[in-house]
ZATORGU-188487 format. One record per residue: residue number from 1; residue in three letters; x, y, z of N, C-alpha, C, O in turn. Coordinates in Angstrom, 3 decimals. Example, Ala and Ser with C-alpha at 12.3 -4.5 7.8 and 13.67 -1.06 7.14 Angstrom:
R   pos   code       n.c1       n.c2       n.c3      ca.c1      ca.c2      ca.c3       c.c1       c.c2       c.c3       o.c1       o.c2       o.c3
R     1    ALA     13.190     -5.690      7.800     12.300     -4.500      7.800     13.200     -3.300      7.800     14.236     -3.319      8.465
R     2    SER     12.850     -2.250      7.080     13.670     -1.060      7.140     12.900      0.030      7.870     13.409      1.138      8.039
end
This chain:
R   pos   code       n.c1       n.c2       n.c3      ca.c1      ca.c2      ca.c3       c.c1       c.c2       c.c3       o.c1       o.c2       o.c3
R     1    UNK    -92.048    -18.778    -85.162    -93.290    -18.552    -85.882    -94.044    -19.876    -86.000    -93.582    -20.917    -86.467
R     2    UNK    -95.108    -19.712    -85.576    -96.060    -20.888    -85.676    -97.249    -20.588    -86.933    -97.897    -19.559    -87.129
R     3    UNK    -97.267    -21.984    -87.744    -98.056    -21.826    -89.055    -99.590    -23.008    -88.697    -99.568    -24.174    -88.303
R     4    UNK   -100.546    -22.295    -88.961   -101.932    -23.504    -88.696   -102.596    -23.686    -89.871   -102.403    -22.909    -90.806
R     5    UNK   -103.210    -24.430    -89.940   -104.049    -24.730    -91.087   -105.234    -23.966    -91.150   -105.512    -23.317    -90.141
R     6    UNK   -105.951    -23.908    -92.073   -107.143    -23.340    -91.974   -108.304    -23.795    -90.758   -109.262    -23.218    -90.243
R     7    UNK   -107.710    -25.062    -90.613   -108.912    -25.379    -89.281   -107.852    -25.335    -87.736   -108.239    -25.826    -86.676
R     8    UNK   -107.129    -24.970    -87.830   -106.314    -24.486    -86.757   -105.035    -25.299    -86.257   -104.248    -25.029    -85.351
R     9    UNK   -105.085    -26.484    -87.219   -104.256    -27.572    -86.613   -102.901    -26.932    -87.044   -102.955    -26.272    -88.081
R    10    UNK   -101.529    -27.031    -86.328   -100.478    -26.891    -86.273    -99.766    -27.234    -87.755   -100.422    -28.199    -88.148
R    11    UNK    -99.156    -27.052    -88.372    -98.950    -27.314    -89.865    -97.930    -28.315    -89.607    -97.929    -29.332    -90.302
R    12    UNK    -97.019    -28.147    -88.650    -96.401    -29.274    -88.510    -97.024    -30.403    -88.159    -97.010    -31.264    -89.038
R    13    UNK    -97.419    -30.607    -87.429    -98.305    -32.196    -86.317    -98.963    -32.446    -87.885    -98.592    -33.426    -88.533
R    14    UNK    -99.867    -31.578    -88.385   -100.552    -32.166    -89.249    -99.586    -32.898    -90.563    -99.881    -34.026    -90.957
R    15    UNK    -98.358    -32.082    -91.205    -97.069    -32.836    -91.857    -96.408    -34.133    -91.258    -95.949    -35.007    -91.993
R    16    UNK    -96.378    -34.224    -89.662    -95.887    -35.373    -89.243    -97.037    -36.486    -89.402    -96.800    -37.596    -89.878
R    17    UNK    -98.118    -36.141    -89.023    -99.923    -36.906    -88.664    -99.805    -38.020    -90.620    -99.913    -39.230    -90.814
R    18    UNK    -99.567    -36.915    -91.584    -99.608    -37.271    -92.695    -98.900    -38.660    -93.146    -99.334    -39.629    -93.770
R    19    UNK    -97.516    -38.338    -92.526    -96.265    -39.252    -92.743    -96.619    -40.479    -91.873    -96.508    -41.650    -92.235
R    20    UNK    -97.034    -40.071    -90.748    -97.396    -41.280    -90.042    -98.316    -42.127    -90.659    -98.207    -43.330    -90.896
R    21    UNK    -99.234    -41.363    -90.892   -100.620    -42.310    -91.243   -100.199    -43.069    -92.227   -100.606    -44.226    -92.332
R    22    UNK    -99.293    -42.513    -93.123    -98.580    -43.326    -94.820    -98.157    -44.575    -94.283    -98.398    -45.667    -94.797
R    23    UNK    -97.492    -44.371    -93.189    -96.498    -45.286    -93.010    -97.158    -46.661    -92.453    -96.733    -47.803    -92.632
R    24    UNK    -98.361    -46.233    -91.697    -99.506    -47.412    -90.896   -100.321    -47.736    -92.338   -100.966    -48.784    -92.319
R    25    UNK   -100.351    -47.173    -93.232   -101.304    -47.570    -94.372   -102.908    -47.448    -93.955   -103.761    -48.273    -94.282
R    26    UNK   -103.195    -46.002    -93.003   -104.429    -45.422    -92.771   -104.415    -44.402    -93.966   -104.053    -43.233    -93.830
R    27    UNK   -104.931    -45.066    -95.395   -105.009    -44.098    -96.709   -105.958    -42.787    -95.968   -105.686    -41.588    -96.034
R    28    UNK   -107.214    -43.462    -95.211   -108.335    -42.171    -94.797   -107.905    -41.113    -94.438   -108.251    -40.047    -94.947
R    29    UNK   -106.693    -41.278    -93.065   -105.938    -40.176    -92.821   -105.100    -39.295    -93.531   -105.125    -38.105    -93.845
R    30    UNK   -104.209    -40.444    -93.714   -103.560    -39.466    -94.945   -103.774    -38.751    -95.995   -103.057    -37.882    -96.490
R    31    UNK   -105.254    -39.321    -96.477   -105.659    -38.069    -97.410   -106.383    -36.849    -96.676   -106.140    -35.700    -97.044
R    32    UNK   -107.189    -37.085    -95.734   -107.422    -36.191    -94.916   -106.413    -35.253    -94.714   -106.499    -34.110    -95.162
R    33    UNK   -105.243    -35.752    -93.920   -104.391    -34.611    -93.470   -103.836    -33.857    -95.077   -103.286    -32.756    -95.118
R    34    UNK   -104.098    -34.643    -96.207   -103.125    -34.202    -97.379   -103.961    -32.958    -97.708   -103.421    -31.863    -97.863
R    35    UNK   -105.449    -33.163    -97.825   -106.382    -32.142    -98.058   -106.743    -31.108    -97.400   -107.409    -30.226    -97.940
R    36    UNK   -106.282    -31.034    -95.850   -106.150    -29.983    -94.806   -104.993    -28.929    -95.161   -105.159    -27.734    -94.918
R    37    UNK   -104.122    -29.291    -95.593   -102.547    -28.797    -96.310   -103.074    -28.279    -97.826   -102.631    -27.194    -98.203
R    38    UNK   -103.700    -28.770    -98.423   -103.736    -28.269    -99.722   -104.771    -26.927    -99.760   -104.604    -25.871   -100.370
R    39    UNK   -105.968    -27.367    -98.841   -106.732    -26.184    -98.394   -106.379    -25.333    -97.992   -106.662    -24.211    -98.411
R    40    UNK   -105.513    -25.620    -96.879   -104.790    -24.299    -96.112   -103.576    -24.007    -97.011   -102.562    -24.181    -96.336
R    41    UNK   -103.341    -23.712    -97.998   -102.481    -23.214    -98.645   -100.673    -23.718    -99.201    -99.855    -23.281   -100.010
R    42    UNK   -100.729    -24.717    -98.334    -99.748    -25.475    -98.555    -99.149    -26.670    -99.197    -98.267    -27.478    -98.909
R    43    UNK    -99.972    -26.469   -100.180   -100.117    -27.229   -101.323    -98.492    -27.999   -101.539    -98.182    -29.185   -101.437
R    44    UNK    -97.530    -26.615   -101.919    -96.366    -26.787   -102.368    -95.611    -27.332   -101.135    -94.760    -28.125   -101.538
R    45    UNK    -95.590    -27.229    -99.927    -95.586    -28.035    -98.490    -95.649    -29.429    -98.391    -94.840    -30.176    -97.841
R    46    UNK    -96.876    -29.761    -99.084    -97.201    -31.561    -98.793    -96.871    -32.133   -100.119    -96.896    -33.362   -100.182
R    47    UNK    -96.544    -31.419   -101.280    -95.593    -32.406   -101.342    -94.535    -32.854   -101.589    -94.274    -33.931   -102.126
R    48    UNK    -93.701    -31.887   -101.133    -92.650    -31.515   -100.934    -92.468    -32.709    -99.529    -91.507    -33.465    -99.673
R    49    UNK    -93.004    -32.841    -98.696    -93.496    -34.015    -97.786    -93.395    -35.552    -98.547    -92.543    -36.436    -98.461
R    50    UNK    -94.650    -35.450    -99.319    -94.438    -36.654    -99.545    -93.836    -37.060   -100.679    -94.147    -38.142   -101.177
R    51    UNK    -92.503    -35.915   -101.474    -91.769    -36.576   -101.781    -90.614    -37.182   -100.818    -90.395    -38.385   -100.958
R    52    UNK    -90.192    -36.792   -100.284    -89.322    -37.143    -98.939    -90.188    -38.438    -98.243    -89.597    -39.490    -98.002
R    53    UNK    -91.252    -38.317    -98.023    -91.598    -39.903    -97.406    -91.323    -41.373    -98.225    -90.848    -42.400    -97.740
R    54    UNK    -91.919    -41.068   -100.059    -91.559    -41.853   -100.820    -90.107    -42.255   -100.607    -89.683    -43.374   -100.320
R    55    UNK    -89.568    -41.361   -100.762    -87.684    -41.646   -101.007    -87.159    -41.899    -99.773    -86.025    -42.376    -99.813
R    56    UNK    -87.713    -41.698    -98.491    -86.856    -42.318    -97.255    -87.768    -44.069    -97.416    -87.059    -45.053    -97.630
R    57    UNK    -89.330    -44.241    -97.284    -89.398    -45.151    -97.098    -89.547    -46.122    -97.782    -89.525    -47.202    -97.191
R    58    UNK    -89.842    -46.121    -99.933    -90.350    -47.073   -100.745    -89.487    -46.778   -101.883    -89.110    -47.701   -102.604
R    59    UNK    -89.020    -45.139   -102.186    -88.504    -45.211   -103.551    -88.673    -45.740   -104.989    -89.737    -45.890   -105.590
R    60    UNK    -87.824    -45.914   -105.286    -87.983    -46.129   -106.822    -89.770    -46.056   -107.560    -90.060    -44.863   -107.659
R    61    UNK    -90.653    -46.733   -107.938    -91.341    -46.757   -108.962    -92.558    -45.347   -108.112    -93.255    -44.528   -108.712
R    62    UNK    -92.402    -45.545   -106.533    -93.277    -44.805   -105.863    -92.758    -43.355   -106.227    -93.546    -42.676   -106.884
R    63    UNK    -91.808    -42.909   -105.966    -91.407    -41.737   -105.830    -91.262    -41.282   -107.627    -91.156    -40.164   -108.132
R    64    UNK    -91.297    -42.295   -108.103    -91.514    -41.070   -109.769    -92.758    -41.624   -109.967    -92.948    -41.600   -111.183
R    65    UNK    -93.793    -42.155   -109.353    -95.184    -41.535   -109.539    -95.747    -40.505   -108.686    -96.856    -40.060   -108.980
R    66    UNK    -95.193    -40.114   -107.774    -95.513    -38.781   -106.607    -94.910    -37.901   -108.100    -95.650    -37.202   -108.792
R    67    UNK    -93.897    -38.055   -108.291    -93.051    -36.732   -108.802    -94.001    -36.392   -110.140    -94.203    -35.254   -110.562
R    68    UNK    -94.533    -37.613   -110.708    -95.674    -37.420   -111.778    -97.044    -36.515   -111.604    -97.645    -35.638   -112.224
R    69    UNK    -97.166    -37.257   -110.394    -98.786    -36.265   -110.014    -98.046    -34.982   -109.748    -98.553    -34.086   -110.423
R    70    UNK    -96.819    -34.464   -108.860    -96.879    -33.292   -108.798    -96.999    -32.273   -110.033    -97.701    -31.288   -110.262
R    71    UNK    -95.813    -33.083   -110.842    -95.755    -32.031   -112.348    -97.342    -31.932   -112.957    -97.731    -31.024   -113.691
R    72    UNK    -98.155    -33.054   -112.492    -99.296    -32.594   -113.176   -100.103    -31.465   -113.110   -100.556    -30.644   -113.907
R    73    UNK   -100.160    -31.760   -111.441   -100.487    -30.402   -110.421    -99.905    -29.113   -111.047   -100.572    -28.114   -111.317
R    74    UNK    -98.263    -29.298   -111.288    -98.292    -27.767   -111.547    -98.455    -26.880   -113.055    -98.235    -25.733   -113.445
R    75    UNK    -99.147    -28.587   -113.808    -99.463    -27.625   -115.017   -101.209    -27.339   -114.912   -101.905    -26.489   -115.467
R    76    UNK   -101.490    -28.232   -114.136   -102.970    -27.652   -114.117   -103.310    -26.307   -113.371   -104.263    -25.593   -113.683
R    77    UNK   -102.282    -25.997   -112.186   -101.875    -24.842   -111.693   -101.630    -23.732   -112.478   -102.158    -22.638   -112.278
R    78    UNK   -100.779    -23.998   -113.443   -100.411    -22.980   -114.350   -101.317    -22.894   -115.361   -100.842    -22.275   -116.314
R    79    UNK   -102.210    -23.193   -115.500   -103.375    -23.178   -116.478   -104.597    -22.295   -115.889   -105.719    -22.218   -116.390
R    80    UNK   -104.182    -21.703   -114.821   -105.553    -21.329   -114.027   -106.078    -22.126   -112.970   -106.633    -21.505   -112.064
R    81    UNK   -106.023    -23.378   -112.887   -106.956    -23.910   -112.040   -106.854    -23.772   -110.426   -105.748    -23.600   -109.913
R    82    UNK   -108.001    -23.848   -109.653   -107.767    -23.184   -108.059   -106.734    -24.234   -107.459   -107.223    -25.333   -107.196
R    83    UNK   -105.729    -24.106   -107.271   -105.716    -25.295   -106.310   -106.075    -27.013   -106.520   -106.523    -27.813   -105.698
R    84    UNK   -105.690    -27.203   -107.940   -106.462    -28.678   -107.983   -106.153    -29.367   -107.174   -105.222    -28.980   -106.467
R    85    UNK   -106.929    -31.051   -106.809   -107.087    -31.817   -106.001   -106.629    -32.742   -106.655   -106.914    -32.946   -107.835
R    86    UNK   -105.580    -33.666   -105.732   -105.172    -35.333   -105.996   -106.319    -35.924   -105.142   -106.834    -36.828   -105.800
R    87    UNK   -106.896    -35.787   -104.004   -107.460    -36.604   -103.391   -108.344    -36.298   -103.373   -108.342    -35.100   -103.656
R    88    UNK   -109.856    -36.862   -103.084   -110.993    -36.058   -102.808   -111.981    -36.171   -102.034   -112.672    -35.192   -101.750
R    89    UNK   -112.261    -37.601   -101.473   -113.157    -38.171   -100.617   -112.106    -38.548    -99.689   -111.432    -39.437   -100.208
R    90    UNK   -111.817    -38.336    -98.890   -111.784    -38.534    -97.279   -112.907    -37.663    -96.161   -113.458    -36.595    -96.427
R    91    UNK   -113.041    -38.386    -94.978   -113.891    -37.440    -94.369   -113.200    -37.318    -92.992   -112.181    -38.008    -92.965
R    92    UNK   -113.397    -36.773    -92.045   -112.438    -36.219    -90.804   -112.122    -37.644    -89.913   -112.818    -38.549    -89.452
R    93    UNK   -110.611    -37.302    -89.943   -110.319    -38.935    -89.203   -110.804    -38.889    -87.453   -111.092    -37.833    -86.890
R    94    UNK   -110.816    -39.853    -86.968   -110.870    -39.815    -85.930   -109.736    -40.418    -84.831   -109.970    -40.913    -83.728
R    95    UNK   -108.789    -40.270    -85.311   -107.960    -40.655    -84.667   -107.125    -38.748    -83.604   -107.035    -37.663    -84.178
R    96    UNK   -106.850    -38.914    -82.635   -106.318    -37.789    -82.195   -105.047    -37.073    -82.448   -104.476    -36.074    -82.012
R    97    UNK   -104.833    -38.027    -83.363   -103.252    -37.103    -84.466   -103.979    -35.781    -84.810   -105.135    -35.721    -85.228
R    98    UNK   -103.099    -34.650    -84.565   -103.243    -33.266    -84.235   -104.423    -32.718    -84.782   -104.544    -32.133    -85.859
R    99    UNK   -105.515    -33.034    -83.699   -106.414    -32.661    -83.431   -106.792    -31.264    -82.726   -106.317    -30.979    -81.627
R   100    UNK   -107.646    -30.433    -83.396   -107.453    -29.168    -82.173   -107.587    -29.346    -80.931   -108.364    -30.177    -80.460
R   101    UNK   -106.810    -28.550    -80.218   -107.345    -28.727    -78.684   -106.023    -30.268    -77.829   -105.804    -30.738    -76.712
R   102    UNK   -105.527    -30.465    -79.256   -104.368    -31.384    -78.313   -103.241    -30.856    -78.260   -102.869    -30.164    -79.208
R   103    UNK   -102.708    -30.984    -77.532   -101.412    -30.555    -76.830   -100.760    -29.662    -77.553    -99.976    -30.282    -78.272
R   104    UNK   -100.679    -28.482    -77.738    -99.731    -27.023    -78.428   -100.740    -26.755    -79.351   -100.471    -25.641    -79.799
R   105    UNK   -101.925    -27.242    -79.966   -102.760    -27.224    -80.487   -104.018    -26.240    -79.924   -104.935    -26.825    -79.348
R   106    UNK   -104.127    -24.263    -80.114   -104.709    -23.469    -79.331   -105.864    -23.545    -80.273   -105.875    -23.431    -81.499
R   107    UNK   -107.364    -23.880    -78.964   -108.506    -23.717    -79.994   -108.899    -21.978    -79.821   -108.882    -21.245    -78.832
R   108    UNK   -109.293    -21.695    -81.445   -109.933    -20.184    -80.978   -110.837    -20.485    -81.577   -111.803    -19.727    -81.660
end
């Protein structure tokens, strides 16, 4: 089973695209790809992601402030709210990390 985002990108490439970009310290991307995931429904997905990136690559003070914003997320969640946002200004990267139309990536 293959899962896409709302703009068609592969849910994986775009989960790996995320981790990568963290790791180069391209914040643009990474919030980009974080906000493609939260749009397309996979909110509980990314960050579930980037708790696992914190804890393989920085840990300690990083990973219980991820774990902070999430719990925040899920009380503002549980309060009604759509889907709130950690990030909010990024605009479409340009780099060809899973981009439609690249490789296993079907444009319709």
């Amino acid at each position: 089973m293959r899962l896409y985002t709302q703009r068609r990108y592969n849910l994986f490439e775009v989960a790996s695209c995320l981790q990568k970009a963290i790791r180069r310290g391209d914040t643009q991307l990474a919030g980009y790809m974080a906000i493609e995931m939260f749009e397309s429904g996979f909110g509980s997905y990314c960050w579930k992601r980037l708790l696992t990136i914190s804890a393989e690559d920085v840990a300690g003070i990083v990973t219980t402030e991820i774990k902070a914003m999430h719990d925040s997320w899920l009380v503002l969640a549980d309060n009604g709210e759509n889907q709130p946002r950690v990030v909010s200004s990024c605009r479409r990267p340009s780099s060809s990390c899973a981009r439609p139309g690249s490789a296993g990536t079907p444009i319709t």
